[in-house]
N, C-alpha and C positions, 0 to 999 in steps of 0.2 A: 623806554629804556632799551641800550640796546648794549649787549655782552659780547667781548673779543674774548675769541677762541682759536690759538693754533690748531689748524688740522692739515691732512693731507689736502694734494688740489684736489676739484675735482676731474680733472682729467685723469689722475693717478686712480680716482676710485672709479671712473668708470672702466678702467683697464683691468681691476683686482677684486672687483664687487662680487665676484660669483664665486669666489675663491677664498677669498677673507675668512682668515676664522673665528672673526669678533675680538667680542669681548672690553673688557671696562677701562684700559689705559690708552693712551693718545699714540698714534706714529710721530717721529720726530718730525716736522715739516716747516715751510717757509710762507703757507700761504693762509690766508684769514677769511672766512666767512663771518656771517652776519646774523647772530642769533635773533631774531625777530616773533613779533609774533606772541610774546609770552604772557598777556592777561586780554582780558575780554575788553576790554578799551579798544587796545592796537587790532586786536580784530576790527574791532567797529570805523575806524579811522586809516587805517596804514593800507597805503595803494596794496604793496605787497603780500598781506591777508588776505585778500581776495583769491580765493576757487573759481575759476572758472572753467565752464565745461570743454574736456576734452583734452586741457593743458594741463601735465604732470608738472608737479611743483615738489623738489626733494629737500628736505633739510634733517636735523639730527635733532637727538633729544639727548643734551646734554646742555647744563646750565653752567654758571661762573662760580667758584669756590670749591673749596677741600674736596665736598664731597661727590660733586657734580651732578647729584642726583635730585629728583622731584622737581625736573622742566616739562610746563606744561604750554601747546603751542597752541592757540586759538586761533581760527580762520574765519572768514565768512561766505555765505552764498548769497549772492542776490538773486533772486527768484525770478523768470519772468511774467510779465504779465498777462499772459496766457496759462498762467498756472489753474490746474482747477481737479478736481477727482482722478482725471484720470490721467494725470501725469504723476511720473514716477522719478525719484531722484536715486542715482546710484552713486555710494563714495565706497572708492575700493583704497585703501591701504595696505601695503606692502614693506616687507625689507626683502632686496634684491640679493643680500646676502646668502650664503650658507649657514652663517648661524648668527646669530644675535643673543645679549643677555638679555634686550626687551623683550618684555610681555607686549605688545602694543594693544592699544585700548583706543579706538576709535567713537569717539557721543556724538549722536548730532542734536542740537537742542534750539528751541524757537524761546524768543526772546518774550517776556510779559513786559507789560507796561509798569512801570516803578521796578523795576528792576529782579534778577532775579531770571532762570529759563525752567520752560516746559524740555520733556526729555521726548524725543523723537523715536530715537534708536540708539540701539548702544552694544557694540559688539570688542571680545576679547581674544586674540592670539597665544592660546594658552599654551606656549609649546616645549615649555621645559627645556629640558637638555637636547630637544632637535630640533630638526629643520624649524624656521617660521613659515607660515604660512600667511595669506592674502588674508585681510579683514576687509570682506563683501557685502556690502546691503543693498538693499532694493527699497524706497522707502513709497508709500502711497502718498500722497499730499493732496489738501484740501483747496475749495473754492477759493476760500480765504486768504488762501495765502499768496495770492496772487499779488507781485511785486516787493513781497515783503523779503525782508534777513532774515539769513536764518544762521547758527554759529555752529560749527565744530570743532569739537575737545579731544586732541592727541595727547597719550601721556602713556608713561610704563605703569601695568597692572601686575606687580610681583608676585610670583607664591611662594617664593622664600624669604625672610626678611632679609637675611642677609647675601643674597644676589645681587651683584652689582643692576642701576635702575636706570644708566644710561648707556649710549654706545655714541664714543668719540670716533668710531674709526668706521662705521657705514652707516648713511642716512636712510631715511624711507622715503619709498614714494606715494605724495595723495594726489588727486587724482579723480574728476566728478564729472556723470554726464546725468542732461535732465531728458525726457524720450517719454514719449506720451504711451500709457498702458497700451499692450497689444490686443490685450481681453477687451471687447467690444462690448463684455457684456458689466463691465465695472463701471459702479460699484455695486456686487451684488453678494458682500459678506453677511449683510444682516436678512434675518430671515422677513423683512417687512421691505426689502428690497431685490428678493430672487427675484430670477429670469423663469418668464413662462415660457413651457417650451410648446407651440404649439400644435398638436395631433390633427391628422387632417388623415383623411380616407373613408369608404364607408364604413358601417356598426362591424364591429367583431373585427377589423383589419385597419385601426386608426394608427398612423406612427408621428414619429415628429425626430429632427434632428438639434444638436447643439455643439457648440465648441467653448475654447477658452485657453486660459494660460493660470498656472497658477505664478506669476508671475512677483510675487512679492514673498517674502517671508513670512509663513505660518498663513498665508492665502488661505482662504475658505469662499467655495462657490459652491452658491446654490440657485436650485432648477423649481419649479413647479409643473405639476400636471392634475388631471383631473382622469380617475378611472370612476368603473362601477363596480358592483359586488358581481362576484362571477367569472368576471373575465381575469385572465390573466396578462401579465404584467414581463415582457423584457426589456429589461435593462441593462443595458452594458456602459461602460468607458472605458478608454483605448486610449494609451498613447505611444501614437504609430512610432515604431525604430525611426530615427534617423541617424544613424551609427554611435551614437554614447548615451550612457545612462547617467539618465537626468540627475539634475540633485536632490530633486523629492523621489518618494515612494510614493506612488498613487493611491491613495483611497477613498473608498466611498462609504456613505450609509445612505438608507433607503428608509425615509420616516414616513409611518403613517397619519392619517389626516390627524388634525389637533395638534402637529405638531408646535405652534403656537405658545400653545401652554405646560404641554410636557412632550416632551420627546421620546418616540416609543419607535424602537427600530425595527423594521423587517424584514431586514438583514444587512449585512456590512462587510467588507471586506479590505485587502492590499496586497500591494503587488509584493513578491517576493523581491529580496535583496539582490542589488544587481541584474535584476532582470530587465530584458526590451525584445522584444515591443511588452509595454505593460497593458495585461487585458483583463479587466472583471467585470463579471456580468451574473445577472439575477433571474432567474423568472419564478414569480409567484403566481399563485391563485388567491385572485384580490378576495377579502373579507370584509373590510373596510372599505366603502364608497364613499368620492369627495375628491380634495385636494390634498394630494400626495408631495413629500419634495424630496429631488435628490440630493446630497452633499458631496461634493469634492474636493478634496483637500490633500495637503502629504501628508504621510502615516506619521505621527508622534510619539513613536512607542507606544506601549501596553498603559502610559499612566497619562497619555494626554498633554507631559510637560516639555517632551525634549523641541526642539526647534527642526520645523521645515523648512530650509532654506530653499527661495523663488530661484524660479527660472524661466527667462525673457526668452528662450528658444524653444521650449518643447510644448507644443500646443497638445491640448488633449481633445477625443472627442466623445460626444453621448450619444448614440441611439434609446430610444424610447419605443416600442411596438406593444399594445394594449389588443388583446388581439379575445378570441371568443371560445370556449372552451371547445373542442373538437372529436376528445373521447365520448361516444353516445354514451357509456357505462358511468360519467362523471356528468353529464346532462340529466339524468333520470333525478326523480324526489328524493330516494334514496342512493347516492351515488355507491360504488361498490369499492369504497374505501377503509372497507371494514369487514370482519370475516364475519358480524353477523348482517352484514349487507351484501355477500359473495354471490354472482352470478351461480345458479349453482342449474344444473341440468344431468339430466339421468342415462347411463349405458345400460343397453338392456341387457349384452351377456357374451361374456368373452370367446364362447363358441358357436358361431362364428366370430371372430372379432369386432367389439363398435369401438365406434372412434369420435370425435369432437372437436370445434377449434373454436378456440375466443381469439378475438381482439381487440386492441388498446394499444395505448399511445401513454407514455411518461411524458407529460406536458407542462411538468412544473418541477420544480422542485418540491421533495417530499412527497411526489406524489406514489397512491399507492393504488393498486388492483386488485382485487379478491375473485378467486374463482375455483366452483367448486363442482365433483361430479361425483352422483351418488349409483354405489355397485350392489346390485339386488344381493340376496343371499346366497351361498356357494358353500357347498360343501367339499371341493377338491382347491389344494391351491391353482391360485393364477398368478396375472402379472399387470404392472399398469405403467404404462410407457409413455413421455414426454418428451418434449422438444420447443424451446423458444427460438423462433426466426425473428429478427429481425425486417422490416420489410423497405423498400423505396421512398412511401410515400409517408407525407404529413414532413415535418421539419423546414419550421417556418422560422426560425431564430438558429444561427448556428449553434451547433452543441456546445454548453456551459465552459468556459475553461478546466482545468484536471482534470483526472484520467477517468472514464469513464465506467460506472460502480452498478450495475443492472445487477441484481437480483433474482432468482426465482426460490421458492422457499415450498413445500412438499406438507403440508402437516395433516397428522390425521386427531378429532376429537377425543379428549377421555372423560369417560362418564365410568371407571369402573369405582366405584364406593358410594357411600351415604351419600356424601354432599358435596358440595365444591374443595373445600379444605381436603377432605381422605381422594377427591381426585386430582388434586395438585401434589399430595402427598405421594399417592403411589406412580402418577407419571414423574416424578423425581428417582423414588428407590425402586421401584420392580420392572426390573428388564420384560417384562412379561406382559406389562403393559405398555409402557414407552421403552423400546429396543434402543442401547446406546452404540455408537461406533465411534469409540474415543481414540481406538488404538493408532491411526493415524492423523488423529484431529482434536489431539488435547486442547483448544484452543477454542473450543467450541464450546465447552462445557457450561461455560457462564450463560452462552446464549442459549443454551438448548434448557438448560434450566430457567431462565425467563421467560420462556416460552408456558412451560410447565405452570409454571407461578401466574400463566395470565398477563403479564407486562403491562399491555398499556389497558386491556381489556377483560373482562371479570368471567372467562373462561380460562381452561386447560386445555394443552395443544402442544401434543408430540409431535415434532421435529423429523419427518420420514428422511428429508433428501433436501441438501442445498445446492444450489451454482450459482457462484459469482462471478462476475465480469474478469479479464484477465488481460489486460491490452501491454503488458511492458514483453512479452512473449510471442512471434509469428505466430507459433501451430495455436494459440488461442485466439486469433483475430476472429471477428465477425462474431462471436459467440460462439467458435465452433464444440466450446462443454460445455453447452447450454443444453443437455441432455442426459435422459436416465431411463434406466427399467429397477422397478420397485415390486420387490414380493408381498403377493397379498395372501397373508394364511387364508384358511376357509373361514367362514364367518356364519351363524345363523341365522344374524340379522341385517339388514340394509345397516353400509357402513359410506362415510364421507370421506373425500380427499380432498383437502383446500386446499387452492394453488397461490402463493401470494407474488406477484412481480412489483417489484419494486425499485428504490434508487441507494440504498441502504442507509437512508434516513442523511444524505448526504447531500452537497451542494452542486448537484451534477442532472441534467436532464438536457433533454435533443428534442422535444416534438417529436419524433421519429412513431410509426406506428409497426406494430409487433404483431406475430401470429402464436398460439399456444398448442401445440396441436397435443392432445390428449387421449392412448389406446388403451382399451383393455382387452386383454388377451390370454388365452386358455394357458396356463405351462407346459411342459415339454412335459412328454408319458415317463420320461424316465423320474422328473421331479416328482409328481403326480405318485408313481408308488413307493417313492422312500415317504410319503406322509402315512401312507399303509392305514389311512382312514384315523391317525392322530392329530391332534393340535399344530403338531410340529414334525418336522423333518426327524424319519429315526436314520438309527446307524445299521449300513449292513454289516454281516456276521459271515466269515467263510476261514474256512481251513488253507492254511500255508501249508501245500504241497510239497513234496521231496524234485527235485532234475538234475538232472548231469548235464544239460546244457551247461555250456557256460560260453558270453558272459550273460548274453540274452534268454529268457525262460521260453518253453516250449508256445508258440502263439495258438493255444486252445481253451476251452473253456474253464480246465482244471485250473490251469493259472490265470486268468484275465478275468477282470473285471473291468464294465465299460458307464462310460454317463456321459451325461449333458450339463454343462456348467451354464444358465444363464443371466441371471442380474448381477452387480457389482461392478464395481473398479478394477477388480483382480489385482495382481502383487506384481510390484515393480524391483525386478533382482538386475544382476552384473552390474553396479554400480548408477542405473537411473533413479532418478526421481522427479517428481511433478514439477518444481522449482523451474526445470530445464525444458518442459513442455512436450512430456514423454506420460503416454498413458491416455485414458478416454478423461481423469477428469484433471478440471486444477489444481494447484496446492493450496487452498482454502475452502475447496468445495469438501461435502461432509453427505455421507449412508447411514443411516442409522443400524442398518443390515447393509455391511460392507459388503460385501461379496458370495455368492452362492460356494456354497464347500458341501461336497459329496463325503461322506464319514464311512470309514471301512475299517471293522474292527477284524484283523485275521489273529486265529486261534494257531498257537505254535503246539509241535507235537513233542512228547516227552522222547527224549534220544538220550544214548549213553552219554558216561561221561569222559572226556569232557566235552562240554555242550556245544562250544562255537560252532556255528554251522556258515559257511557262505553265505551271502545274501546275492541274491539275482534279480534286478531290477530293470524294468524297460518302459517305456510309455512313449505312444501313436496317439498326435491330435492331427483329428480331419484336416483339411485345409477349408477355405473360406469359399462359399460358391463361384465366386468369380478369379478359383485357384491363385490367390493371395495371400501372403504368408501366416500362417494360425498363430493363435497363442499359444503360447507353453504352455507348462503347467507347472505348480510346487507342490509339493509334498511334504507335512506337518506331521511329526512321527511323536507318537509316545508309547512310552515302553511299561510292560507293568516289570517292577523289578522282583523276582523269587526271592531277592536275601534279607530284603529290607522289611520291615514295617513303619507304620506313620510316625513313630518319634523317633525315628533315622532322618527325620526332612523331608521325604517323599509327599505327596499331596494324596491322600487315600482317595478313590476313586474318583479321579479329574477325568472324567469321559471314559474309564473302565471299569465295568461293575464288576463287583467280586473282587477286587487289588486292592492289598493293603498298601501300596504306594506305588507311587510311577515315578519315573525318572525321564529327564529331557523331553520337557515339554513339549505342548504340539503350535496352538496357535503364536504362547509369545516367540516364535520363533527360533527359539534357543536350538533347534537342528530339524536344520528344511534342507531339503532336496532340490535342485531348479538346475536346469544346465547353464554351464555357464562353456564356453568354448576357448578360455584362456590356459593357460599351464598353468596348473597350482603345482604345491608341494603335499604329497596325500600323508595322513596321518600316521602310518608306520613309520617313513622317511625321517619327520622329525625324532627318532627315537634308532632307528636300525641302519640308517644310509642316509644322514643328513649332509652329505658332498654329492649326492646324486643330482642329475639333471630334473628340470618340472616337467610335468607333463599334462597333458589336459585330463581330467577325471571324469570327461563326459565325451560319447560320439554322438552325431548326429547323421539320420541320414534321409535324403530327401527323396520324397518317394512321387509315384505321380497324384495322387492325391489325398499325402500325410505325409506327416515330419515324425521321423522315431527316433528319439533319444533312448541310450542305454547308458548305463552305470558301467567306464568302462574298467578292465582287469587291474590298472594302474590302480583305482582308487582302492582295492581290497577290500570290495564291500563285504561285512560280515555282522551278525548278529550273537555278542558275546552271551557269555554261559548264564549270566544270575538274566538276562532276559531271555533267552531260551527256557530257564525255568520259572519263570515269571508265566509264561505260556499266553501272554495276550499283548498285541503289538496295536495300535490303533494310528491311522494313513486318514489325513484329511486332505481330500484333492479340491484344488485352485487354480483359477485362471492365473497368467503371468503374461506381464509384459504385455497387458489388454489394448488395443487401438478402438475396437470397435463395442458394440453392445450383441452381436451375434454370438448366437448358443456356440460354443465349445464343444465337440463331440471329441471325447476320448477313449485309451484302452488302458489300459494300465496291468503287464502283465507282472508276475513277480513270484517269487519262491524260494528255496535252501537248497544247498549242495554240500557236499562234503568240503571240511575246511582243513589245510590253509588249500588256497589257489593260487595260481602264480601270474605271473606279467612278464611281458617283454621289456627292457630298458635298455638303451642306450643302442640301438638300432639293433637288434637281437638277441639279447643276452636274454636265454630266460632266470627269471628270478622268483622265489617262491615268498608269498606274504607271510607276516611273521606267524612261526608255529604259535604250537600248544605249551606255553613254557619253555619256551627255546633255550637248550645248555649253548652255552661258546659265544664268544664273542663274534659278531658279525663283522661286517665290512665296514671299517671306520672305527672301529674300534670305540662303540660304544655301548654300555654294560644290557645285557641279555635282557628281552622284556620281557615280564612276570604277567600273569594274570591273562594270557592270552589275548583275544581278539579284542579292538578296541577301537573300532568305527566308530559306535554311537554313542561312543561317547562324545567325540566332538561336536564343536559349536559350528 
């Protein structure tokens, strides 16, 4: 049967096809085509049904009557006789349009005997209200089908009923070519038909290569091999850039033997969206010996159902290397992948210093290291100092794709109570046995308490010190915060440090082999006597001295006090932080004893009223032996207040005995001290001359071997009246701004003067800090401040 249809010619629609903006009514025109094609007969019989490869064939879908919809146009293929597995048929249909109301619906289906078709493939153009797009397949075809027909079914697939179902005004083009698979290794979908891939080389260094295509839609290739128990296993697939990303996402699974019967993965991955070159790659430590298989296939979503569409261009490829384990620590009966398997070996005594060094290699994924060194008994503290190098050799598989996640992990045993349960208990709640440093590592907490709990292992295990890998950062390439000094109280008896290196139970490992070097070391004399023969570090005690210096205190022993700052991270002030690669550690690394802090409780003297007295402030750090720039230092102030008591808000003795409450805290930072070399605006200003110029509220000056900072006149350092009669001020001194793990040597001189004092502003003007209850309006006219001195108060 064949149906006339006025349409445009088609020389008009090849001039306007790309332009066109559809849709369901006719252009007025003079010329006729030949609707053909429209049941499974005229397929089978009409010269003009025929598809043949290579030759576009366009016509329209639109049929004769009212409604013109539900024309359906039947074609045929004849096959040739060379057909057989590993030829591939592809029918691409298209509208060359802009827009279209069809849905187009492309089936290609093989014909049964007594009538009736099997369905092949069957794809749909769902493109709503935009653009159409090409409807592409790639079809696999059998032995059998060699010379045989085969039919396809064009027709609109709506998803609205009431969208118009044909287009009179642009046709489609089909369009077929037949091309023998390029996968050499097809057909190898079924698991009773993988490709063996096979390993050649001597024991311990066997590899083998493979390639392929996933070349069809929803393609699935699999590999076999044969490992044994022991050895380890890399695995990768690649598919190499060649400037666009494919239509699949690559992925793979990695089944262990028996796959046959169930499938049990040991591990699996895909390539990220848009990404090229696509790389994944595995190395295990085989458990399972036998025959292994790989799987290669595109990624189908998370549920297995969406569609991988093939592609005839982008070849992948596999490496396979089976290789012998190479850590001696992972060769032993008991390998040291367990802390109750931890190499462990003894320092005889931090005076003189010993030292130690392990090696290992991360040679698989998940793989882990334990190692541990046991410190005789001591009754003065010490120190116990680390470092993981990396080294040159071993890395026999390149390292894992993503970022690279190295570990080292610090813990020391807890056995304080009855039994396991009261030592998981008290290494949770008492700082006394497991020390916590949350303050900059709230993010730890979980882990450090898993640890506590035993995790994967039926001990307790304080968390001393971590470092993790840091590679999105320069100043942390190499490992270069792969290091620590760690205080160790005095002990009466032989105590352990477990060292754990690891991958952080992540998909990442190199072969690479490691060095751990491990010291222990006597403390500095001055640490040494703030413990004055206790458990723990005390606080010195010294009288706040009267001077008339101003603005720096006399540099003698009345005023000064001096120390050694050694372990910790120290404090990162003028706007750095770890994120940017400033400081000794990264921003995920964790102390459980942050940083060494010197504690100085000075005693204020009772003076008339009223009390404000000047404050006079200076601090001198050494420089670095090889006269390179020192660390600062911060200053952590608490105040005990005379007017308050504890249900005013105060915290009744927070590191001051005898104080019914203190004001402005010392460690949560609520008012630190630290130079900063910028202009601020000092705290009188806002209140007495807030039109004045900034000015810097610190000098610095460099000496030939010390940096001294003073508190300069601009800021009006001063210590108001209710902490004057408070009479106890408490100064915790801190590293700042730390690059290295070298001791800090500082002075820290400081004392009262009579108050107000004055400042220079504005290139000479002197100006005196706001009195004692100042009458009159000042300059700027704004109202007089009460309550005199008002430094520390601020934040």
């Amino acid at each position: 049967m064949k149906t006339q249809v006025q349409l445009l010619s088609l020389a008009l629609l090849a001039l306007t096809a790309c332009s066109s903006g559809g849709g369901g009514k006719e252009d007025a025109g003079t010329s006729t085509v030949t609707d053909v094609c429209n049941s499974r007969e005229e397929a089978l019989t009409l010269a003009e049904c025929e598809l043949k490869p290579g030759e576009p064939l366009e016509r329209f879908l639109v049929r004769e009557g009212e409604t013109r919809e539900g024309d359906q146009d039947w074609y045929r293929i004849v096959l040739p006789a060379n057909t057989s597995a590993r030829t591939l048929l592809n029918v691409n249909g298209a509208y060359l349009a802009a827009s279209t109301a069809v849905q187009l619906s492309v089936s290609v289906l093989e014909p049964v005997a007594g009538g009736g078709e099997n369905s092949l493939a069957k794809k749909e153009d769902k493109h709503g209200q935009g653009a159409p797009k090409p409807v592409d397949m790639v079809i696999p075809l059998r032995d059998d089908l060699k010379g045989k027909t085969l039919l396809v079914l064009v027709q609109d697939a709506p998803t609205v009923a009431s969208q118009p179902k044909f287009d009179a005004r642009n046709p489609y083009r089909l369009v077929i070519q037949v091309s023998e698979n390029p996968d050499s290794n097809e057909p190898n979908d079924a698991i009773a038909a993988a490709t063996p891939i096979a390993l050649t080389g001597a024991a311990g260094a066997r590899t083998g290569t493979a390639s392929g295509f996933l070349a069809t839609d929803n393609d699935v290739d699999r590999f076999t091999f044969d490992m044994a128990e022991g050895e380890v296993a890399y695995v990768s697939v690649t598919a190499p850039d060649q400037g666009y990303v494919p239509n699949w996402r690559l992925s793979y699974k990695l089944l262990r033997p028996g796959f046959a019967t169930k499938e049990e993965k040991e591990d699996e991955g895909d390539v990220r969206p848009g990404t090229r070159p696509g790389v994944l790659a595995t190395a295990r430590k085989v458990k399972f010996p036998g025959k292994w298989m790989l799987v290669v296939q595109g990624y189908r979503g998370s549920s297995g159902s969406e569609l991988s569409q093939g592609d005839v261009r982008q070849a992948y490829n596999v490496d396979v290397r089976v290789l012998s384990e190479q850590d001696p620590n992972d060769n032993k009966a008991q390998p040291n992948d367990s802390v109750s398997y931890a190499e462990l070996r003894g320092l005889a005594s931090p005076s003189p210093a010993s030292s130690t060094s392990f090696k290992g290699r991360l040679g698989h994924m998940g793989d882990q290291d334990w190692y541990g060194v046991n410190l005789p008994t001591s009754n003065v503290p010490t120190r116990l100092r680390y470092r993981l190098t990396p080294l040159a050799t071993g890395g026999r598989y390149p390292p894992l794709p993503g970022n690279p996640d190295r570990q080292v992990l610090v813990l020391t045993p807890v056995t304080t109570g009855a039994n396991l349960d009261e030592w998981r208990t008290n290494c949770i709640t008492k700082p006394e046995v497991c020390p916590k440093g949350y303050s900059e590592s709230p993010d730890i907490v979980s882990l450090v308490e898993g640890l506590c709990q035993g995790r994967e292992q039926p001990t307790s295990l304080c968390l001393q010190s971590l470092r993790e890998e840091t590679t999105d950062n320069p100043r942390f390439t190499n490992l270069s915060n792969f290091q620590g000094v760690l205080p160790v109280p005095p002990h009466a008896a032989q105590v352990t440090y477990f060292f754990n290196v690891q991958t952080d139970g992540t998909k990442w490992a190199d072969d690479k082999d490691y060095q751990l070097d491990v010291t222990w070391e006597a403390e500095d004399a001055d640490e040494v006597s703030r413990y004055a023969g206790q458990p723990t570090e005390q606080m010195v005690t010294k009288a706040l001295a009267s001077a008339t210096t101003h603005p720096a205190p006399p540099d003698t022993a009345e005023y000064s006090v001096s120390g050694r700052l050694s372990h910790g991270y120290g404090r990162l002030r003028n706007g750095n932080d770890r994120v940017n690669g400033l400081g000794v550690r990264g921003p995920t690394d964790y102390d459980a004893v942050p940083s060494d802090v010197d504690s100085y409780l000075f005693t204020l003297p009772t003076v008339e009223a009223p009390e404000d007295r000047a404050w006079l402030v200076q601090w001198e750090v050494q420089k670095q032996m090889d006269g390179g720039t020192p660390h600062g230092l911060a200053l952590d102030l608490t105040f005990c207040d005379g007017d308050a008591t504890g249900a005013d808000g105060g915290v009744q003795d927070a590191g001051i005995p005898g104080c019914a409450a203190v004001r402005v805290g010392s460690r949560n930072q609520l008012l630190t001290l630290g130079y900063r070399s910028d202009a601020l605006r000092a705290w009188h200003t806002r209140l007495t001359d807030p039109l004045s110029s900034l000015q810097p509220q610190y000098t610095l000056e460099e000496r030939p071997g010390s940096t001294v900072v003073t508190l300069a006149p601009y800021a009006c350092g001063c210590l108001e009246r209710r902490f004057m009669r408070g009479g106890k001020m408490r100064v915790e001194v801190s590293a700042s701004e730390r690059l290295s793990y070298e001791d800090v040597t500082y002075t820290l001189r400081t004392g009262y003067g009579p108050y107000p004092s004055s400042y220079s502003r504005d290139g000479g003007t002197v100006v005196s800090c706001p009195g004692l209850d100042d009458a009159g309006t000042p300059d700027g006219g704004v109202a007089p401040l009460t309550g005199g001195c008002a430094f520390t108060r601020q934040p």
